[in-house]
C-alpha atoms as an extended CHARMM CRD file, in Angstrom:
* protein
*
        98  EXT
         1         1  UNK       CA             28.9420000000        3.2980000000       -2.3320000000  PROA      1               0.0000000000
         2         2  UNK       CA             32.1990000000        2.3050000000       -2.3400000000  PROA      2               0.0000000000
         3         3  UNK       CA             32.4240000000        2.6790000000        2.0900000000  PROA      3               0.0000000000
         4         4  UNK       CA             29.7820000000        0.1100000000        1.7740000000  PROA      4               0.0000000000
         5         5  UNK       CA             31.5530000000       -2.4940000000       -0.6360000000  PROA      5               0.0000000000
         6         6  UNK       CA             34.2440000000       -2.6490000000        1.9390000000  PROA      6               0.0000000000
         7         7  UNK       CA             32.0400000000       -2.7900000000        5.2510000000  PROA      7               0.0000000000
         8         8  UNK       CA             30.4590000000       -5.8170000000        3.7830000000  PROA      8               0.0000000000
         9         9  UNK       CA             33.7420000000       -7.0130000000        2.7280000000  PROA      9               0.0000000000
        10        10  UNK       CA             35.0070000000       -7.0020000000        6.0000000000  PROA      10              0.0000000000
        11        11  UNK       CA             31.6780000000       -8.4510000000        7.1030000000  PROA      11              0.0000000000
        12        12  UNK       CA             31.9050000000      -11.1770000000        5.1080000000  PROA      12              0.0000000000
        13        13  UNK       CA             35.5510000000      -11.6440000000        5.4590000000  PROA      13              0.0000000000
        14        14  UNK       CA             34.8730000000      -11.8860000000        9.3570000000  PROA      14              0.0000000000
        15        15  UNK       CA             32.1470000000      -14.9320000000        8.8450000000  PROA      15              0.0000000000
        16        16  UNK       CA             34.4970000000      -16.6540000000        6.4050000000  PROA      16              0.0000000000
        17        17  UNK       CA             37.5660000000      -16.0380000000        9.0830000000  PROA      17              0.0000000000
        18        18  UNK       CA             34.8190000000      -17.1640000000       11.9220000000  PROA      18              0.0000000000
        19        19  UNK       CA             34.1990000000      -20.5610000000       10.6480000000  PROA      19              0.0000000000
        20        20  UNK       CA             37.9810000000      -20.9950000000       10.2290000000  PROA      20              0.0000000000
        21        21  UNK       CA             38.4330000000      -20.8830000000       14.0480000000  PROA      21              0.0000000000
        22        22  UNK       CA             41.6680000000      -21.3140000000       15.4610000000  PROA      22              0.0000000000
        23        23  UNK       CA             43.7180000000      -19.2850000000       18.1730000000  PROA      23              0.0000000000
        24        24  UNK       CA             43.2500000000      -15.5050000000       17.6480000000  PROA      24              0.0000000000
        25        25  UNK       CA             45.7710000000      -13.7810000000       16.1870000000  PROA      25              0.0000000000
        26        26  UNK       CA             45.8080000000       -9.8520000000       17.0570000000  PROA      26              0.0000000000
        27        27  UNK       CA             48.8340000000       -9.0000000000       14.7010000000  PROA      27              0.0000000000
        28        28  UNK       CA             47.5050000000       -9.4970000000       12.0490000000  PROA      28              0.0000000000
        29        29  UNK       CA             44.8720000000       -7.5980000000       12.6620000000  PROA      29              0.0000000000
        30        30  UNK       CA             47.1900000000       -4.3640000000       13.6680000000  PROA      30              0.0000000000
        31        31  UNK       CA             48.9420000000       -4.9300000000       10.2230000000  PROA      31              0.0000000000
        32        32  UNK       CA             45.2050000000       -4.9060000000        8.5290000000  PROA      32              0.0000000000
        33        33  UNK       CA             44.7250000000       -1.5020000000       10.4000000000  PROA      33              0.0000000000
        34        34  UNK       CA             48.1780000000       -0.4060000000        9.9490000000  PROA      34              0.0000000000
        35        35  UNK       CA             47.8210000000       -0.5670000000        6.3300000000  PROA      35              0.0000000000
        36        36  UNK       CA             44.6400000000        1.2880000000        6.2350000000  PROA      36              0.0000000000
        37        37  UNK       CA             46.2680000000        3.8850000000        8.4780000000  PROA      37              0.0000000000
        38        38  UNK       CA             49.5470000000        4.0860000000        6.1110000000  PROA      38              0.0000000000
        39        39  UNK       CA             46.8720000000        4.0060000000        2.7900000000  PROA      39              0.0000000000
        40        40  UNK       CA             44.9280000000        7.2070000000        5.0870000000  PROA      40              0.0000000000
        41        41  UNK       CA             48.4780000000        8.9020000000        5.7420000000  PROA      41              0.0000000000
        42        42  UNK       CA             48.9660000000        9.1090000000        1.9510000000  PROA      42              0.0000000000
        43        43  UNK       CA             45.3570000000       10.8460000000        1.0070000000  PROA      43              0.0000000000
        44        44  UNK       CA             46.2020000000       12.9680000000        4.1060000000  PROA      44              0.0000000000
        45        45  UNK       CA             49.6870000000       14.2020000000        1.8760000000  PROA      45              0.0000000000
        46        46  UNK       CA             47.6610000000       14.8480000000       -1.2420000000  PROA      46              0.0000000000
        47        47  UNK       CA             44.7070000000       16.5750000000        0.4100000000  PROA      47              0.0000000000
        48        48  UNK       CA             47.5580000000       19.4050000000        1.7480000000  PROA      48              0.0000000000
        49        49  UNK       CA             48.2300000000       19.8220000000       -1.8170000000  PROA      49              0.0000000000
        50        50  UNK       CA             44.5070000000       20.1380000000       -2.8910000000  PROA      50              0.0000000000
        51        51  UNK       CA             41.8370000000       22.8800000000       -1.8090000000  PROA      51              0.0000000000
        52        52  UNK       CA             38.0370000000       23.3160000000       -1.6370000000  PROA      52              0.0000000000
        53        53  UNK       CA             36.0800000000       20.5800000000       -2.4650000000  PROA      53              0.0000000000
        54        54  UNK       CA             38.7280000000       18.3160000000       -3.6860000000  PROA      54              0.0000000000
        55        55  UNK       CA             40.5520000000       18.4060000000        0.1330000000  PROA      55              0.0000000000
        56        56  UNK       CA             37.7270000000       17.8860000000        1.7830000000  PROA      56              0.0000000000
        57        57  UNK       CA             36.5000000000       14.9100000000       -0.4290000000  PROA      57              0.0000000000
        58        58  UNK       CA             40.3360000000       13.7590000000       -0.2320000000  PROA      58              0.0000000000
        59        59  UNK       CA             40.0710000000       14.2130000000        3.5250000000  PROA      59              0.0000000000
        60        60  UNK       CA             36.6620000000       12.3960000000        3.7520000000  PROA      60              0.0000000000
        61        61  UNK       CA             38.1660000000        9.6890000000        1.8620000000  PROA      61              0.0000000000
        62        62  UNK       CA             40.7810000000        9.3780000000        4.1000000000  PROA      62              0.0000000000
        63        63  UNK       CA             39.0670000000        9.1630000000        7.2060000000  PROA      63              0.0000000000
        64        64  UNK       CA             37.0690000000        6.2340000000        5.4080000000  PROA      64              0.0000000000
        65        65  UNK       CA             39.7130000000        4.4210000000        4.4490000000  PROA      65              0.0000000000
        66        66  UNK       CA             40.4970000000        4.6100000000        8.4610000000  PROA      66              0.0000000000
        67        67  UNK       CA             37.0140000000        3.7280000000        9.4740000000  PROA      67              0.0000000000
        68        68  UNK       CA             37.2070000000        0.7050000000        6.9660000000  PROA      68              0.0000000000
        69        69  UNK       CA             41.1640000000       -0.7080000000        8.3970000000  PROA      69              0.0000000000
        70        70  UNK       CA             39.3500000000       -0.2820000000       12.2740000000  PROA      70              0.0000000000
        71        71  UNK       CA             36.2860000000       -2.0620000000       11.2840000000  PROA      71              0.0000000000
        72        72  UNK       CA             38.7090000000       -4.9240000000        9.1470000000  PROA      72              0.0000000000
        73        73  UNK       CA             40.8910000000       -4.7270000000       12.5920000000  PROA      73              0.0000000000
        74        74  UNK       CA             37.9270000000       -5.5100000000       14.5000000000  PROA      74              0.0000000000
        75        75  UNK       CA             36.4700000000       -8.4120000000       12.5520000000  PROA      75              0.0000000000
        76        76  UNK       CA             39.7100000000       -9.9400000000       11.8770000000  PROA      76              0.0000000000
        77        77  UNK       CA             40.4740000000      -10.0860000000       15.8510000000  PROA      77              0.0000000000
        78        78  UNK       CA             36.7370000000      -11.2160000000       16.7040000000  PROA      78              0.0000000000
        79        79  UNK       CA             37.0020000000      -14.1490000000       14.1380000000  PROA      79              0.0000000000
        80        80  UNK       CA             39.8830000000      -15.7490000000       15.9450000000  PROA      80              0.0000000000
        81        81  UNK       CA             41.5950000000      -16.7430000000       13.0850000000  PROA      81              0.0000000000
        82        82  UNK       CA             44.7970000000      -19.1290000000       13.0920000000  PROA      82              0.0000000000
        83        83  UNK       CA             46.8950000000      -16.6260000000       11.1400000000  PROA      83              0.0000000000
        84        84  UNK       CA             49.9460000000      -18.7640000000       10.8880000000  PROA      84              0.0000000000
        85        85  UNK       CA             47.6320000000      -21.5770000000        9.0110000000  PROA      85              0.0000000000
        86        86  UNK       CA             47.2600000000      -18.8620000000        6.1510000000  PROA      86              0.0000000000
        87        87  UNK       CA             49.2850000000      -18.5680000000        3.1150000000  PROA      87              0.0000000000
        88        88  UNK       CA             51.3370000000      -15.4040000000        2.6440000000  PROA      88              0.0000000000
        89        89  UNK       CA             49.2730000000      -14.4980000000       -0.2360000000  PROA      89              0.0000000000
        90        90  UNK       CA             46.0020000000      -15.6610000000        2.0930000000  PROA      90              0.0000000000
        91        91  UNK       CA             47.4410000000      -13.1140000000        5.1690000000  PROA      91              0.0000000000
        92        92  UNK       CA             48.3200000000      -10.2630000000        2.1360000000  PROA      92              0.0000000000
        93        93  UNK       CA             43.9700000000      -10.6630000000        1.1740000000  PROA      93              0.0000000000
        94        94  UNK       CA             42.9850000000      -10.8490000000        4.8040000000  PROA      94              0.0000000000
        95        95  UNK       CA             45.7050000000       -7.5280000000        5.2710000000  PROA      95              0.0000000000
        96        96  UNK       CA             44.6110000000       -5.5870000000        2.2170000000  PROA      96              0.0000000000
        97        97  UNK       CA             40.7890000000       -6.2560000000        2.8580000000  PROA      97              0.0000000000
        98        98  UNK       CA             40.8920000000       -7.8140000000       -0.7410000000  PROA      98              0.0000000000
């Protein structure tokens, strides 16, 4: 349930960035997917403490969260966004997938 809040998060955050236009912006979109990857990293440390069920859901979770910051990377790079028109706290949403 929660994978698909954030898929159609990122959808909609890529039509809202679309109609923005501007001149594309890939860095922010490898700090979007960075984070993701450094949010992954961290369930990745606590699963190696966990066993059974609670790694592999851990794990799972993990590769999610992945899924979710390539997907955000994506959208965020497709929607050509003008990344240096946003606000800090604007790039920090469009980062965080909030």
């Amino acid at each position: 349930m929660k994978r698909a809040s954030i898929l159609a998060a990122v959808a909609g955050l890529s039509l809202a960035l679309a109609a923005c236009g501007g001149k594309g912006d890939d860095k922010l979109g490898e700090q979007a997917q960075e984070a993701a990857e450094n949010k992954a990293d961290k369930m990745d440390a606590m699963a190696d403490n966990m066993s059974g069920t609670a790694e592999d859901l851990m794990q799972a979770k993990a590769d999610a969260t992945r899924e979710a910051g390539d997907a955000r990377e994506e959208a965020i790079d497709e929607s050509d966004i003008n990344a240096a028109a946003l606000t800090p706290a604007e790039r920090a949403k469009v980062i965080n997938g909030n």
